[in-house]
C-alpha positions in Angstrom: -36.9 37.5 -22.6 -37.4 37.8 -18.7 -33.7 38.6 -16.9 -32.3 36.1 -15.1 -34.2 34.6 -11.7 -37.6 36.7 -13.1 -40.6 35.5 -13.9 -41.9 36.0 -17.6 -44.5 37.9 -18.0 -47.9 36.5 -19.8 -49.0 38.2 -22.9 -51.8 40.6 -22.6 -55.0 39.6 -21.4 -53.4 36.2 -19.9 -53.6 37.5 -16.4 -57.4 38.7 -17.1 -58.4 35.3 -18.3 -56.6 33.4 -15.5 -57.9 36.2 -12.6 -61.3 35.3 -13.2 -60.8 32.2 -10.9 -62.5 29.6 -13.6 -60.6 26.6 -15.1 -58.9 27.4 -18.6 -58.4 25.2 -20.7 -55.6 25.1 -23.6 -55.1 23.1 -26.7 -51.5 22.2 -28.1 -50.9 21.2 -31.3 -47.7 19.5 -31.6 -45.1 19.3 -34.1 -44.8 16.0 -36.2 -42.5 13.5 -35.8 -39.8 12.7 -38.0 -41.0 9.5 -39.0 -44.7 11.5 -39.6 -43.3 12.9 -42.2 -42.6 11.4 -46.0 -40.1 12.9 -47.7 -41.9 12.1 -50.4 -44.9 13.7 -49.9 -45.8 16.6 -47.8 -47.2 16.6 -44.1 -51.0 17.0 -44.4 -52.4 18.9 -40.9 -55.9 17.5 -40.2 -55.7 20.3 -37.0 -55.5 24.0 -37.6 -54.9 26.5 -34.8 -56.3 30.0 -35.1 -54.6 31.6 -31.9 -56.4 33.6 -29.4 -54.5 37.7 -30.8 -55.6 36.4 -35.0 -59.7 35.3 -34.1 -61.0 39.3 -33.9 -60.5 38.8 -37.9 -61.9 35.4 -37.6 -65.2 37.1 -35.8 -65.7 39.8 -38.7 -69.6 39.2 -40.4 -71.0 38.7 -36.4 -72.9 40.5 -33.6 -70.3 42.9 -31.6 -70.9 40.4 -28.5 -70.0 37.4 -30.5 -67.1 39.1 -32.2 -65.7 39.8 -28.5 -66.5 36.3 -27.1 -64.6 34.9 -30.2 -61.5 37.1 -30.1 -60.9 36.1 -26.5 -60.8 32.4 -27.2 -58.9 30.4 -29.6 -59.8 28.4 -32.1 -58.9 25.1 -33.2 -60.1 23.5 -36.5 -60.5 20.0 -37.5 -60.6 18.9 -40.7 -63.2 16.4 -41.3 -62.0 13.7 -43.6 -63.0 12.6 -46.3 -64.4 15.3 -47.1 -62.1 18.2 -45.9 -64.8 20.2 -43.9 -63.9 22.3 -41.0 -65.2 21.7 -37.7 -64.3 25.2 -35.3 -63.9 24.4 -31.4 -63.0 27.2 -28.8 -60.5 27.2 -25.8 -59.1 29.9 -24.1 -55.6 29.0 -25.4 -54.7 27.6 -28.8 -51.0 26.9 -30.2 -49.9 25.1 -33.5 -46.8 23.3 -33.9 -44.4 25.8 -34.4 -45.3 27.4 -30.8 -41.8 27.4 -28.4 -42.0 25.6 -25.1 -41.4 29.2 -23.6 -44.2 30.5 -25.4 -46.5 27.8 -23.9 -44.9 28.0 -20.6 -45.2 32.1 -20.3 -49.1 31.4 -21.3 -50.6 28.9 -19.5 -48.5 27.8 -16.8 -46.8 31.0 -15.7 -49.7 32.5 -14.4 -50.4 30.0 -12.5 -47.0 29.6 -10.5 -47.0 33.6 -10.0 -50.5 32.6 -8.2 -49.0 29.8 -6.1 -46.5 31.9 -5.1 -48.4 34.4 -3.7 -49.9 31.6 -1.6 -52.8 30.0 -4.0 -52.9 26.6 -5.0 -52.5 25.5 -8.4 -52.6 22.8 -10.9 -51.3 22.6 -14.5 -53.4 19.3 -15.7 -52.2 17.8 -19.6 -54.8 15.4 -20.8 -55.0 13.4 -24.2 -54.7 10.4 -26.4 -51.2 8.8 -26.8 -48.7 10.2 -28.8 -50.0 14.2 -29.0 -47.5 15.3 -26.9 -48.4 15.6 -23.6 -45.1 14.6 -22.7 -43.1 16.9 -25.0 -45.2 19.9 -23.1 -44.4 19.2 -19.9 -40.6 18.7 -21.1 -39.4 15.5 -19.9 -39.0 14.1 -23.4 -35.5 14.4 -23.9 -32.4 15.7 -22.0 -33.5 19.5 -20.8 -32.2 22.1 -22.5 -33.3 25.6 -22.7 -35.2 25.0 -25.8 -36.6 21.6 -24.7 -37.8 22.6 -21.3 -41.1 22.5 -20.7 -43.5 23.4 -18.2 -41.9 20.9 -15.3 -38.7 22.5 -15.7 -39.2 26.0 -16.0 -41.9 26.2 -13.3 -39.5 24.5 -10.9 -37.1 27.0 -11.6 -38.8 29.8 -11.1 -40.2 28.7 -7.7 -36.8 27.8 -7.0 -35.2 31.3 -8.0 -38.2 32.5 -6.1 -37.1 30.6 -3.2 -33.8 31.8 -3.5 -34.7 35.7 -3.4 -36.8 35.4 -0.7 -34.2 33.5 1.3 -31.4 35.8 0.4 -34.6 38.9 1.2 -35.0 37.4 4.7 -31.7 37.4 6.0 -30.6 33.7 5.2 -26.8 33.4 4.0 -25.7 34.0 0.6 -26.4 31.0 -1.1 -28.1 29.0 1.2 -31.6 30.2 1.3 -34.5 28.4 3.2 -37.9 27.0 2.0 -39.9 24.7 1.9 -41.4 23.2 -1.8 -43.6 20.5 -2.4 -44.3 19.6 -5.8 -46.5 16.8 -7.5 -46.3 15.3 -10.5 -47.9 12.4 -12.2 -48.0 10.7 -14.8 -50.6 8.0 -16.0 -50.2 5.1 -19.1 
């Protein structure tokens, strides 16, 4: 875990993948809801995550370029129903449902607000049908707690904590540091 007022640091290869200046695109599984689930009979997951570390395994039986391509995306599996067979899609970042909101933050959205910070422009964009938790990974759900904060949250308080540094860096008086912050969000029914 990142001390206090640093940023966290993206797993390996993040920072490659978001360097190369294209559009990544992540896919979140998330958990169930209570009311999802039957205690009589056990969750069935139509959606199975392979994340990005697990696919070189995956890749085994093909060329050596398609075994690289594959082990730097992840993949996500639908299950095609009735008759159970798998359908494999590719993104550059996959999580399941037991994936942490700081896992997902430190991945995808991280990166990005080191980059905007060093003066680039940035956008963190969640897109999807109703109810698979768009909401729940931006973290605005519930009431914001460490565990529930999502990428709103934590982004704003890192630029804020950046803010704060570089205040305090240039001279401004202990806690009142200056800077300016404009920040978007959106959200569309």
């Amino acid at each position: 875990a990142p001390e206090a007022g640093q940023m966290p640091m993206p797993p390996p290869g993040a920072s490659a993948r978001l360097a190369s200046g294209r559009v990544k695109v992540g896919v979140r599984c998330r958990p169930p809801f209570r009311d999802e689930v039957s205690p009589n009979a056990p969750f069935q997951p139509v959606v199975r995550v392979v994340p990005t570390q697990a696919n070189g395994a995956a890749a085994n039986g093909a060329d050596k370029e398609s075994a690289a391509a594959a082990a730097e995306l992840a993949q996500v599996h639908v299950a095609l129903q009735p008759t159970g067979r798998q359908r494999a899609f590719y993104f550059d970042y996959g999580f399941g449902p037991r994936a942490t909101q700081a896992e997902v933050y430190t991945t995808l959205a991280a990166p990005v607000v080191g980059r905007v910070l060093e003066g680039y422009n940035g956008t963190i964009f969640a897109y999807g049908q109703t109810g698979t938790g768009k909401t729940h990974t931006m973290g605005i759900l519930e009431a914001v707690t460490d565990e529930t904060a999502g990428i709103v949250p934590r982004a704003l308080a890192d630029i804020f904590t950046f803010v704060a540094r570089a205040g305090r860096a240039g001279g401004a008086p202990a806690g009142r540091p200056e800077g300016h912050v404009t920040v978007s969000f959106l959200q569309i029914y």
